[in-house]
N, C-alpha and C positions, 0 to 999 in steps of 0.2 A: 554458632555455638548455642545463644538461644533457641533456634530451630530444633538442634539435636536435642537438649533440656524438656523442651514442651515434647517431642514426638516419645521420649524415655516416659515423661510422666502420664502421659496421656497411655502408653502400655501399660503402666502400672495400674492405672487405673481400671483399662479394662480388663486384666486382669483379676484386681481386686472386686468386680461388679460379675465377673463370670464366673469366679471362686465361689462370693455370697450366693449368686445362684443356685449354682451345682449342691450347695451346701445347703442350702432351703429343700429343695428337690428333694437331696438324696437323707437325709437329718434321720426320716423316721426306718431306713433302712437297718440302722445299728443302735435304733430307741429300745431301752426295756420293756419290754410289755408286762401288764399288768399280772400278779398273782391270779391262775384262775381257782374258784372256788373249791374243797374236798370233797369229794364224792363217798358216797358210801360202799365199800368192798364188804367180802366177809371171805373168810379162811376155811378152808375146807375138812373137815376131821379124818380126813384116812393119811395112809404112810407115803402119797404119791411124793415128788421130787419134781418141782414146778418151774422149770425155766423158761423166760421168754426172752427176745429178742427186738431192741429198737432202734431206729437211726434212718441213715439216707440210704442211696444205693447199697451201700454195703450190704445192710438190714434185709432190703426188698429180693437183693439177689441172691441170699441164702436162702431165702424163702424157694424162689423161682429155679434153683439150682438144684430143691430137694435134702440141702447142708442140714434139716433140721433132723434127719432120721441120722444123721452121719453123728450131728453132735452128742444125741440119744446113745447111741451105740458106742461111744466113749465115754460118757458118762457113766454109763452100766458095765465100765469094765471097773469100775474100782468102787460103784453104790449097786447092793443088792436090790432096793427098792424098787418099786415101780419111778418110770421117769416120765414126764410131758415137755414138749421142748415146741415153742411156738416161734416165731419171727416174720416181722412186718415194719415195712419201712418205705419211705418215700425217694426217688433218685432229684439228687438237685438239693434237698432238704437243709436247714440249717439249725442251730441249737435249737433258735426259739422256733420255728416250726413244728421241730421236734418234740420241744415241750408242750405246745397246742396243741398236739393229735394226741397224745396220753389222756385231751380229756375231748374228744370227739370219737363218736360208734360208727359214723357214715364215714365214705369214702375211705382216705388214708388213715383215718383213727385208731387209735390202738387201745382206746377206752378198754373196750371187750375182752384185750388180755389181761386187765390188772381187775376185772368185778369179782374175782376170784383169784386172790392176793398170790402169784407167785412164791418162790421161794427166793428166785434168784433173776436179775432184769438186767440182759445186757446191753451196753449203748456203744451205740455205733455212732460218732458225732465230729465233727469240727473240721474235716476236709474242705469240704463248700463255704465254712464260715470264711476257710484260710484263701480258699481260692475264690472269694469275692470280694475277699479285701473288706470285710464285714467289723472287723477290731475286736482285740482281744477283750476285751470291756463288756460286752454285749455277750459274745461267747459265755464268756467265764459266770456271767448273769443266770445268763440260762439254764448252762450246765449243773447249775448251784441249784435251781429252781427242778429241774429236773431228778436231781441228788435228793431234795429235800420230801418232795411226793412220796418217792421211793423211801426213803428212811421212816416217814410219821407212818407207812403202809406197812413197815416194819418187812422190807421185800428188802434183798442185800444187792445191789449196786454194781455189775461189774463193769469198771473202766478199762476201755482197749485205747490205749496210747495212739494215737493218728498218726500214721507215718508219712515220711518224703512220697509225693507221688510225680510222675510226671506231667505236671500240670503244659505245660510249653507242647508237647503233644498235640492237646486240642486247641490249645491258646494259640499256637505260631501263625495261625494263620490271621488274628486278631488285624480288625485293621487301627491305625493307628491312633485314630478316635478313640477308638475302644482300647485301647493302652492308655492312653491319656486319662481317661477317666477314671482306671483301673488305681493310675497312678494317684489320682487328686484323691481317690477314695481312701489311698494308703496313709495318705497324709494327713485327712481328716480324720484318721481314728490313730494315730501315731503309730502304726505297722507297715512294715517293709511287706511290699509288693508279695505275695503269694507263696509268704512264707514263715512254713510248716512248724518248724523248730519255736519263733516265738512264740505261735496259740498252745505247742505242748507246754513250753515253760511257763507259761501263764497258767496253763490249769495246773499244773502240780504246784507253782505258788499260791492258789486260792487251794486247792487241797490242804494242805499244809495249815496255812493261816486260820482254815475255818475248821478247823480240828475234824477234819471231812476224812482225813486219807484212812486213816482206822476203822472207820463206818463202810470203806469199800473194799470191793477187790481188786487192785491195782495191776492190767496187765502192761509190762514194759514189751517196746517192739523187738528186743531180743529175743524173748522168751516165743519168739515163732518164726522172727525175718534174723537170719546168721548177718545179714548186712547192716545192721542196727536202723538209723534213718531211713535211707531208700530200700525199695524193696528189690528184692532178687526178683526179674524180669520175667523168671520161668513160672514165679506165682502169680502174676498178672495175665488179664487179657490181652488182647489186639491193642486196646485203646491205653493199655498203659497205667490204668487208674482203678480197674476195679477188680481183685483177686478171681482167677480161675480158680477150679475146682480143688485143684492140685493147693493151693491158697489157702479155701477155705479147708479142707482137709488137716493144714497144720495149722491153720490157728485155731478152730474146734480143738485138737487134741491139746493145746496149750490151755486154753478156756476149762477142759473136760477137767484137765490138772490141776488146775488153779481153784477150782471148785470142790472138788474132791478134798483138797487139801484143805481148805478152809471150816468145808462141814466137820472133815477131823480134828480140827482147832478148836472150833466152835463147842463141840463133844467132850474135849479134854478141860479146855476153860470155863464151860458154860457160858460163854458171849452172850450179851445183852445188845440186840441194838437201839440204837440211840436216837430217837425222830428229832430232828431240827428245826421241822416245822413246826409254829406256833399253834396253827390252826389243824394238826394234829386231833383224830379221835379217840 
C-alpha cells in the first residue's frame, strides 16, 4: 500500500515537473505581442474603390488562384466606379503573425497595401490559431490589434467568420506525442482541442464587448457555406481545408454583397468611422 502511494505520488510529480516544462517552452507561443508602432499612410484623391485582402492560406491562395480579378468583377456589378482589389497572405499564419506583417514591406508583409489607405481590408484569420491550440486569449488580442490599425487608418474592416474545417485530415496521422502536446496546449490556454466554434464565439464576444461589431463588416458562414459550420466538401480542395475555386467564387460574391451593401449604408447615414486606436493620426 505504501509502495503504491509513493509510485501515484512520484507520477504526479512528474507530471507536474513536465507540465511546468512544457509550459515554460511553450508560454510565449500564446504571449501578446507588443503594439507596433503607426506608420504613416495617405488617402488618395480620385473615385477609385480600394480593397485589399489579409490572412493565412486563405489570403495567399486567392492571390495565387487569381480570386482578386473575380472579386473585382463583382464588386463592379453593383459600384460603377473604378475598383482595385489586392490580396496577400501567409499559409500556416496566425492572428499575431498576421498583425506583424501589416507593418513589414519584405517578404510576407503586407505593409505596401495599406501606404495607400484602402477603402476596405479583408481578414482572413483564426483557423491556425484553432488548429494550434494557440487560446482564444491571444487570438482575440490580436484580432483586436489588427481591428484597431485598421479603424485609426479609417480603412473599414471586413470580418469572414472561420469555419469548421477538417482539421483530423492532416492531423490523423499525428503521432501520439504530438496529440499529447496538442492536448496539454489546449489545457494551457483553457480551449478544447482544435475547435473552431469556441475561437468564433470568442471574437463575436470581444466584438460585442468592445463596441467593435458596428465599426465592421460582419460576414456570417451562411451567408456563403448553405451548411453553416462545416463546409460543403465540393467548395473545398483535396486537402479538405482550403477553398477551391468553386469556394472562393461564392464567398467573393458574398464579400462583393456585403460591401456593396454597406457603401450604400454608409451613403444614406453618412457613417463616420470610429478609430480605437489611441495612437491614432
Amino acid at each position: 500500500m505504501v509502495r503504491k502511494t509513493f509510485i501515484i505520488i512520484g507520477c504526479l510529480l512528474l507530471f507536474c515537473l513536465a507540465y511546468g516544462f512544457y509550459y515554460v517552452r511553450w508560454r510565449d507561443l500564446w504571449s501578446i505581442c507588443q503594439q507596433e508602432p503607426i506608420y504613416k499612410t495617405k488617402k488618395c484623391n480620385d473615385d477609385t474603390l480600394r480593397v485589399v485582402m489579409i490572412g493565412d492560406s486563405w489570403a495567399s491562395l486567392h492571390s495565387e488562384l487569381h480570386m482578386d480579378s473575380y472579386l473585382c468583377s463583382e464588386l463592379g456589378k453593383g459600384i460603377s466606379c473604378p475598383i482595385m482589389v489586392a490580396s496577400k497572405g501567409k499559409g500556416g499564419e496566425k492572428s499575431r503573425g498576421i498583425y506583424r506583417y501589416m507593418f513589414q514591406n519584405t517578404g510576407c508583409g503586407t505593409k505596401t497595401l495599406f501606404i495607400v489607405e484602402p477603402d476596405y481590408c479583408i481578414v482572413l484569420a483564426g483557423i491556425n490559431d484553432a488548429a494550434a491550440n494557440w487560446g482564444t486569449k491571444q487570438f482575440c488580442a490580436h484580432y483586436k490589434m489588427i481591428l484597431n490599425f485598421l479603424l485609426s487608418k479609417h480603412i473599414r474592416p471586413v470580418i469572414i467568420e472561420i469555419p469548421d474545417v477538417d482539421i483530423w485530415h492532416i492531423y490523423g496521422d499525428k503521432s501520439w506525442k504530438d496529440l499529447m502536446a496538442d492536448f496539454v496546449k489546449s489545457t494551457m490556454t483553457g480551449c478544447r482541442m482544435y475547435h473552431f466554434h469556441e475561437y468564433r464565439e470568442a471574437l463575436k464576444v470581444m466584438l460585442f464587448e468592445e463596441h467593435l461589431m458596428e465599426q465592421v463588416v460582419y460576414i456570417p458562414m451562411e451567408c456563403w457555406n448553405e451548411e453553416r459550420e462545416r463546409i460543403n466538401q465540393n467548395l473545398l480542395m483535396a486537402d479538405r481545408i482550403h477553398l477551391n475555386r468553386r469556394g472562393y467564387e461564392k464567398l467573393d460574391a458574398c464579400i462583393a454583397k456585403a460591401i456593396i451593401c454597406d457603401l450604400q449604408q454608409a451613403k444614406d447615414s453618412a457613417f463616420v468611422y470610429q478609430p480605437m486606436n489611441e495612437n491614432a493620426e
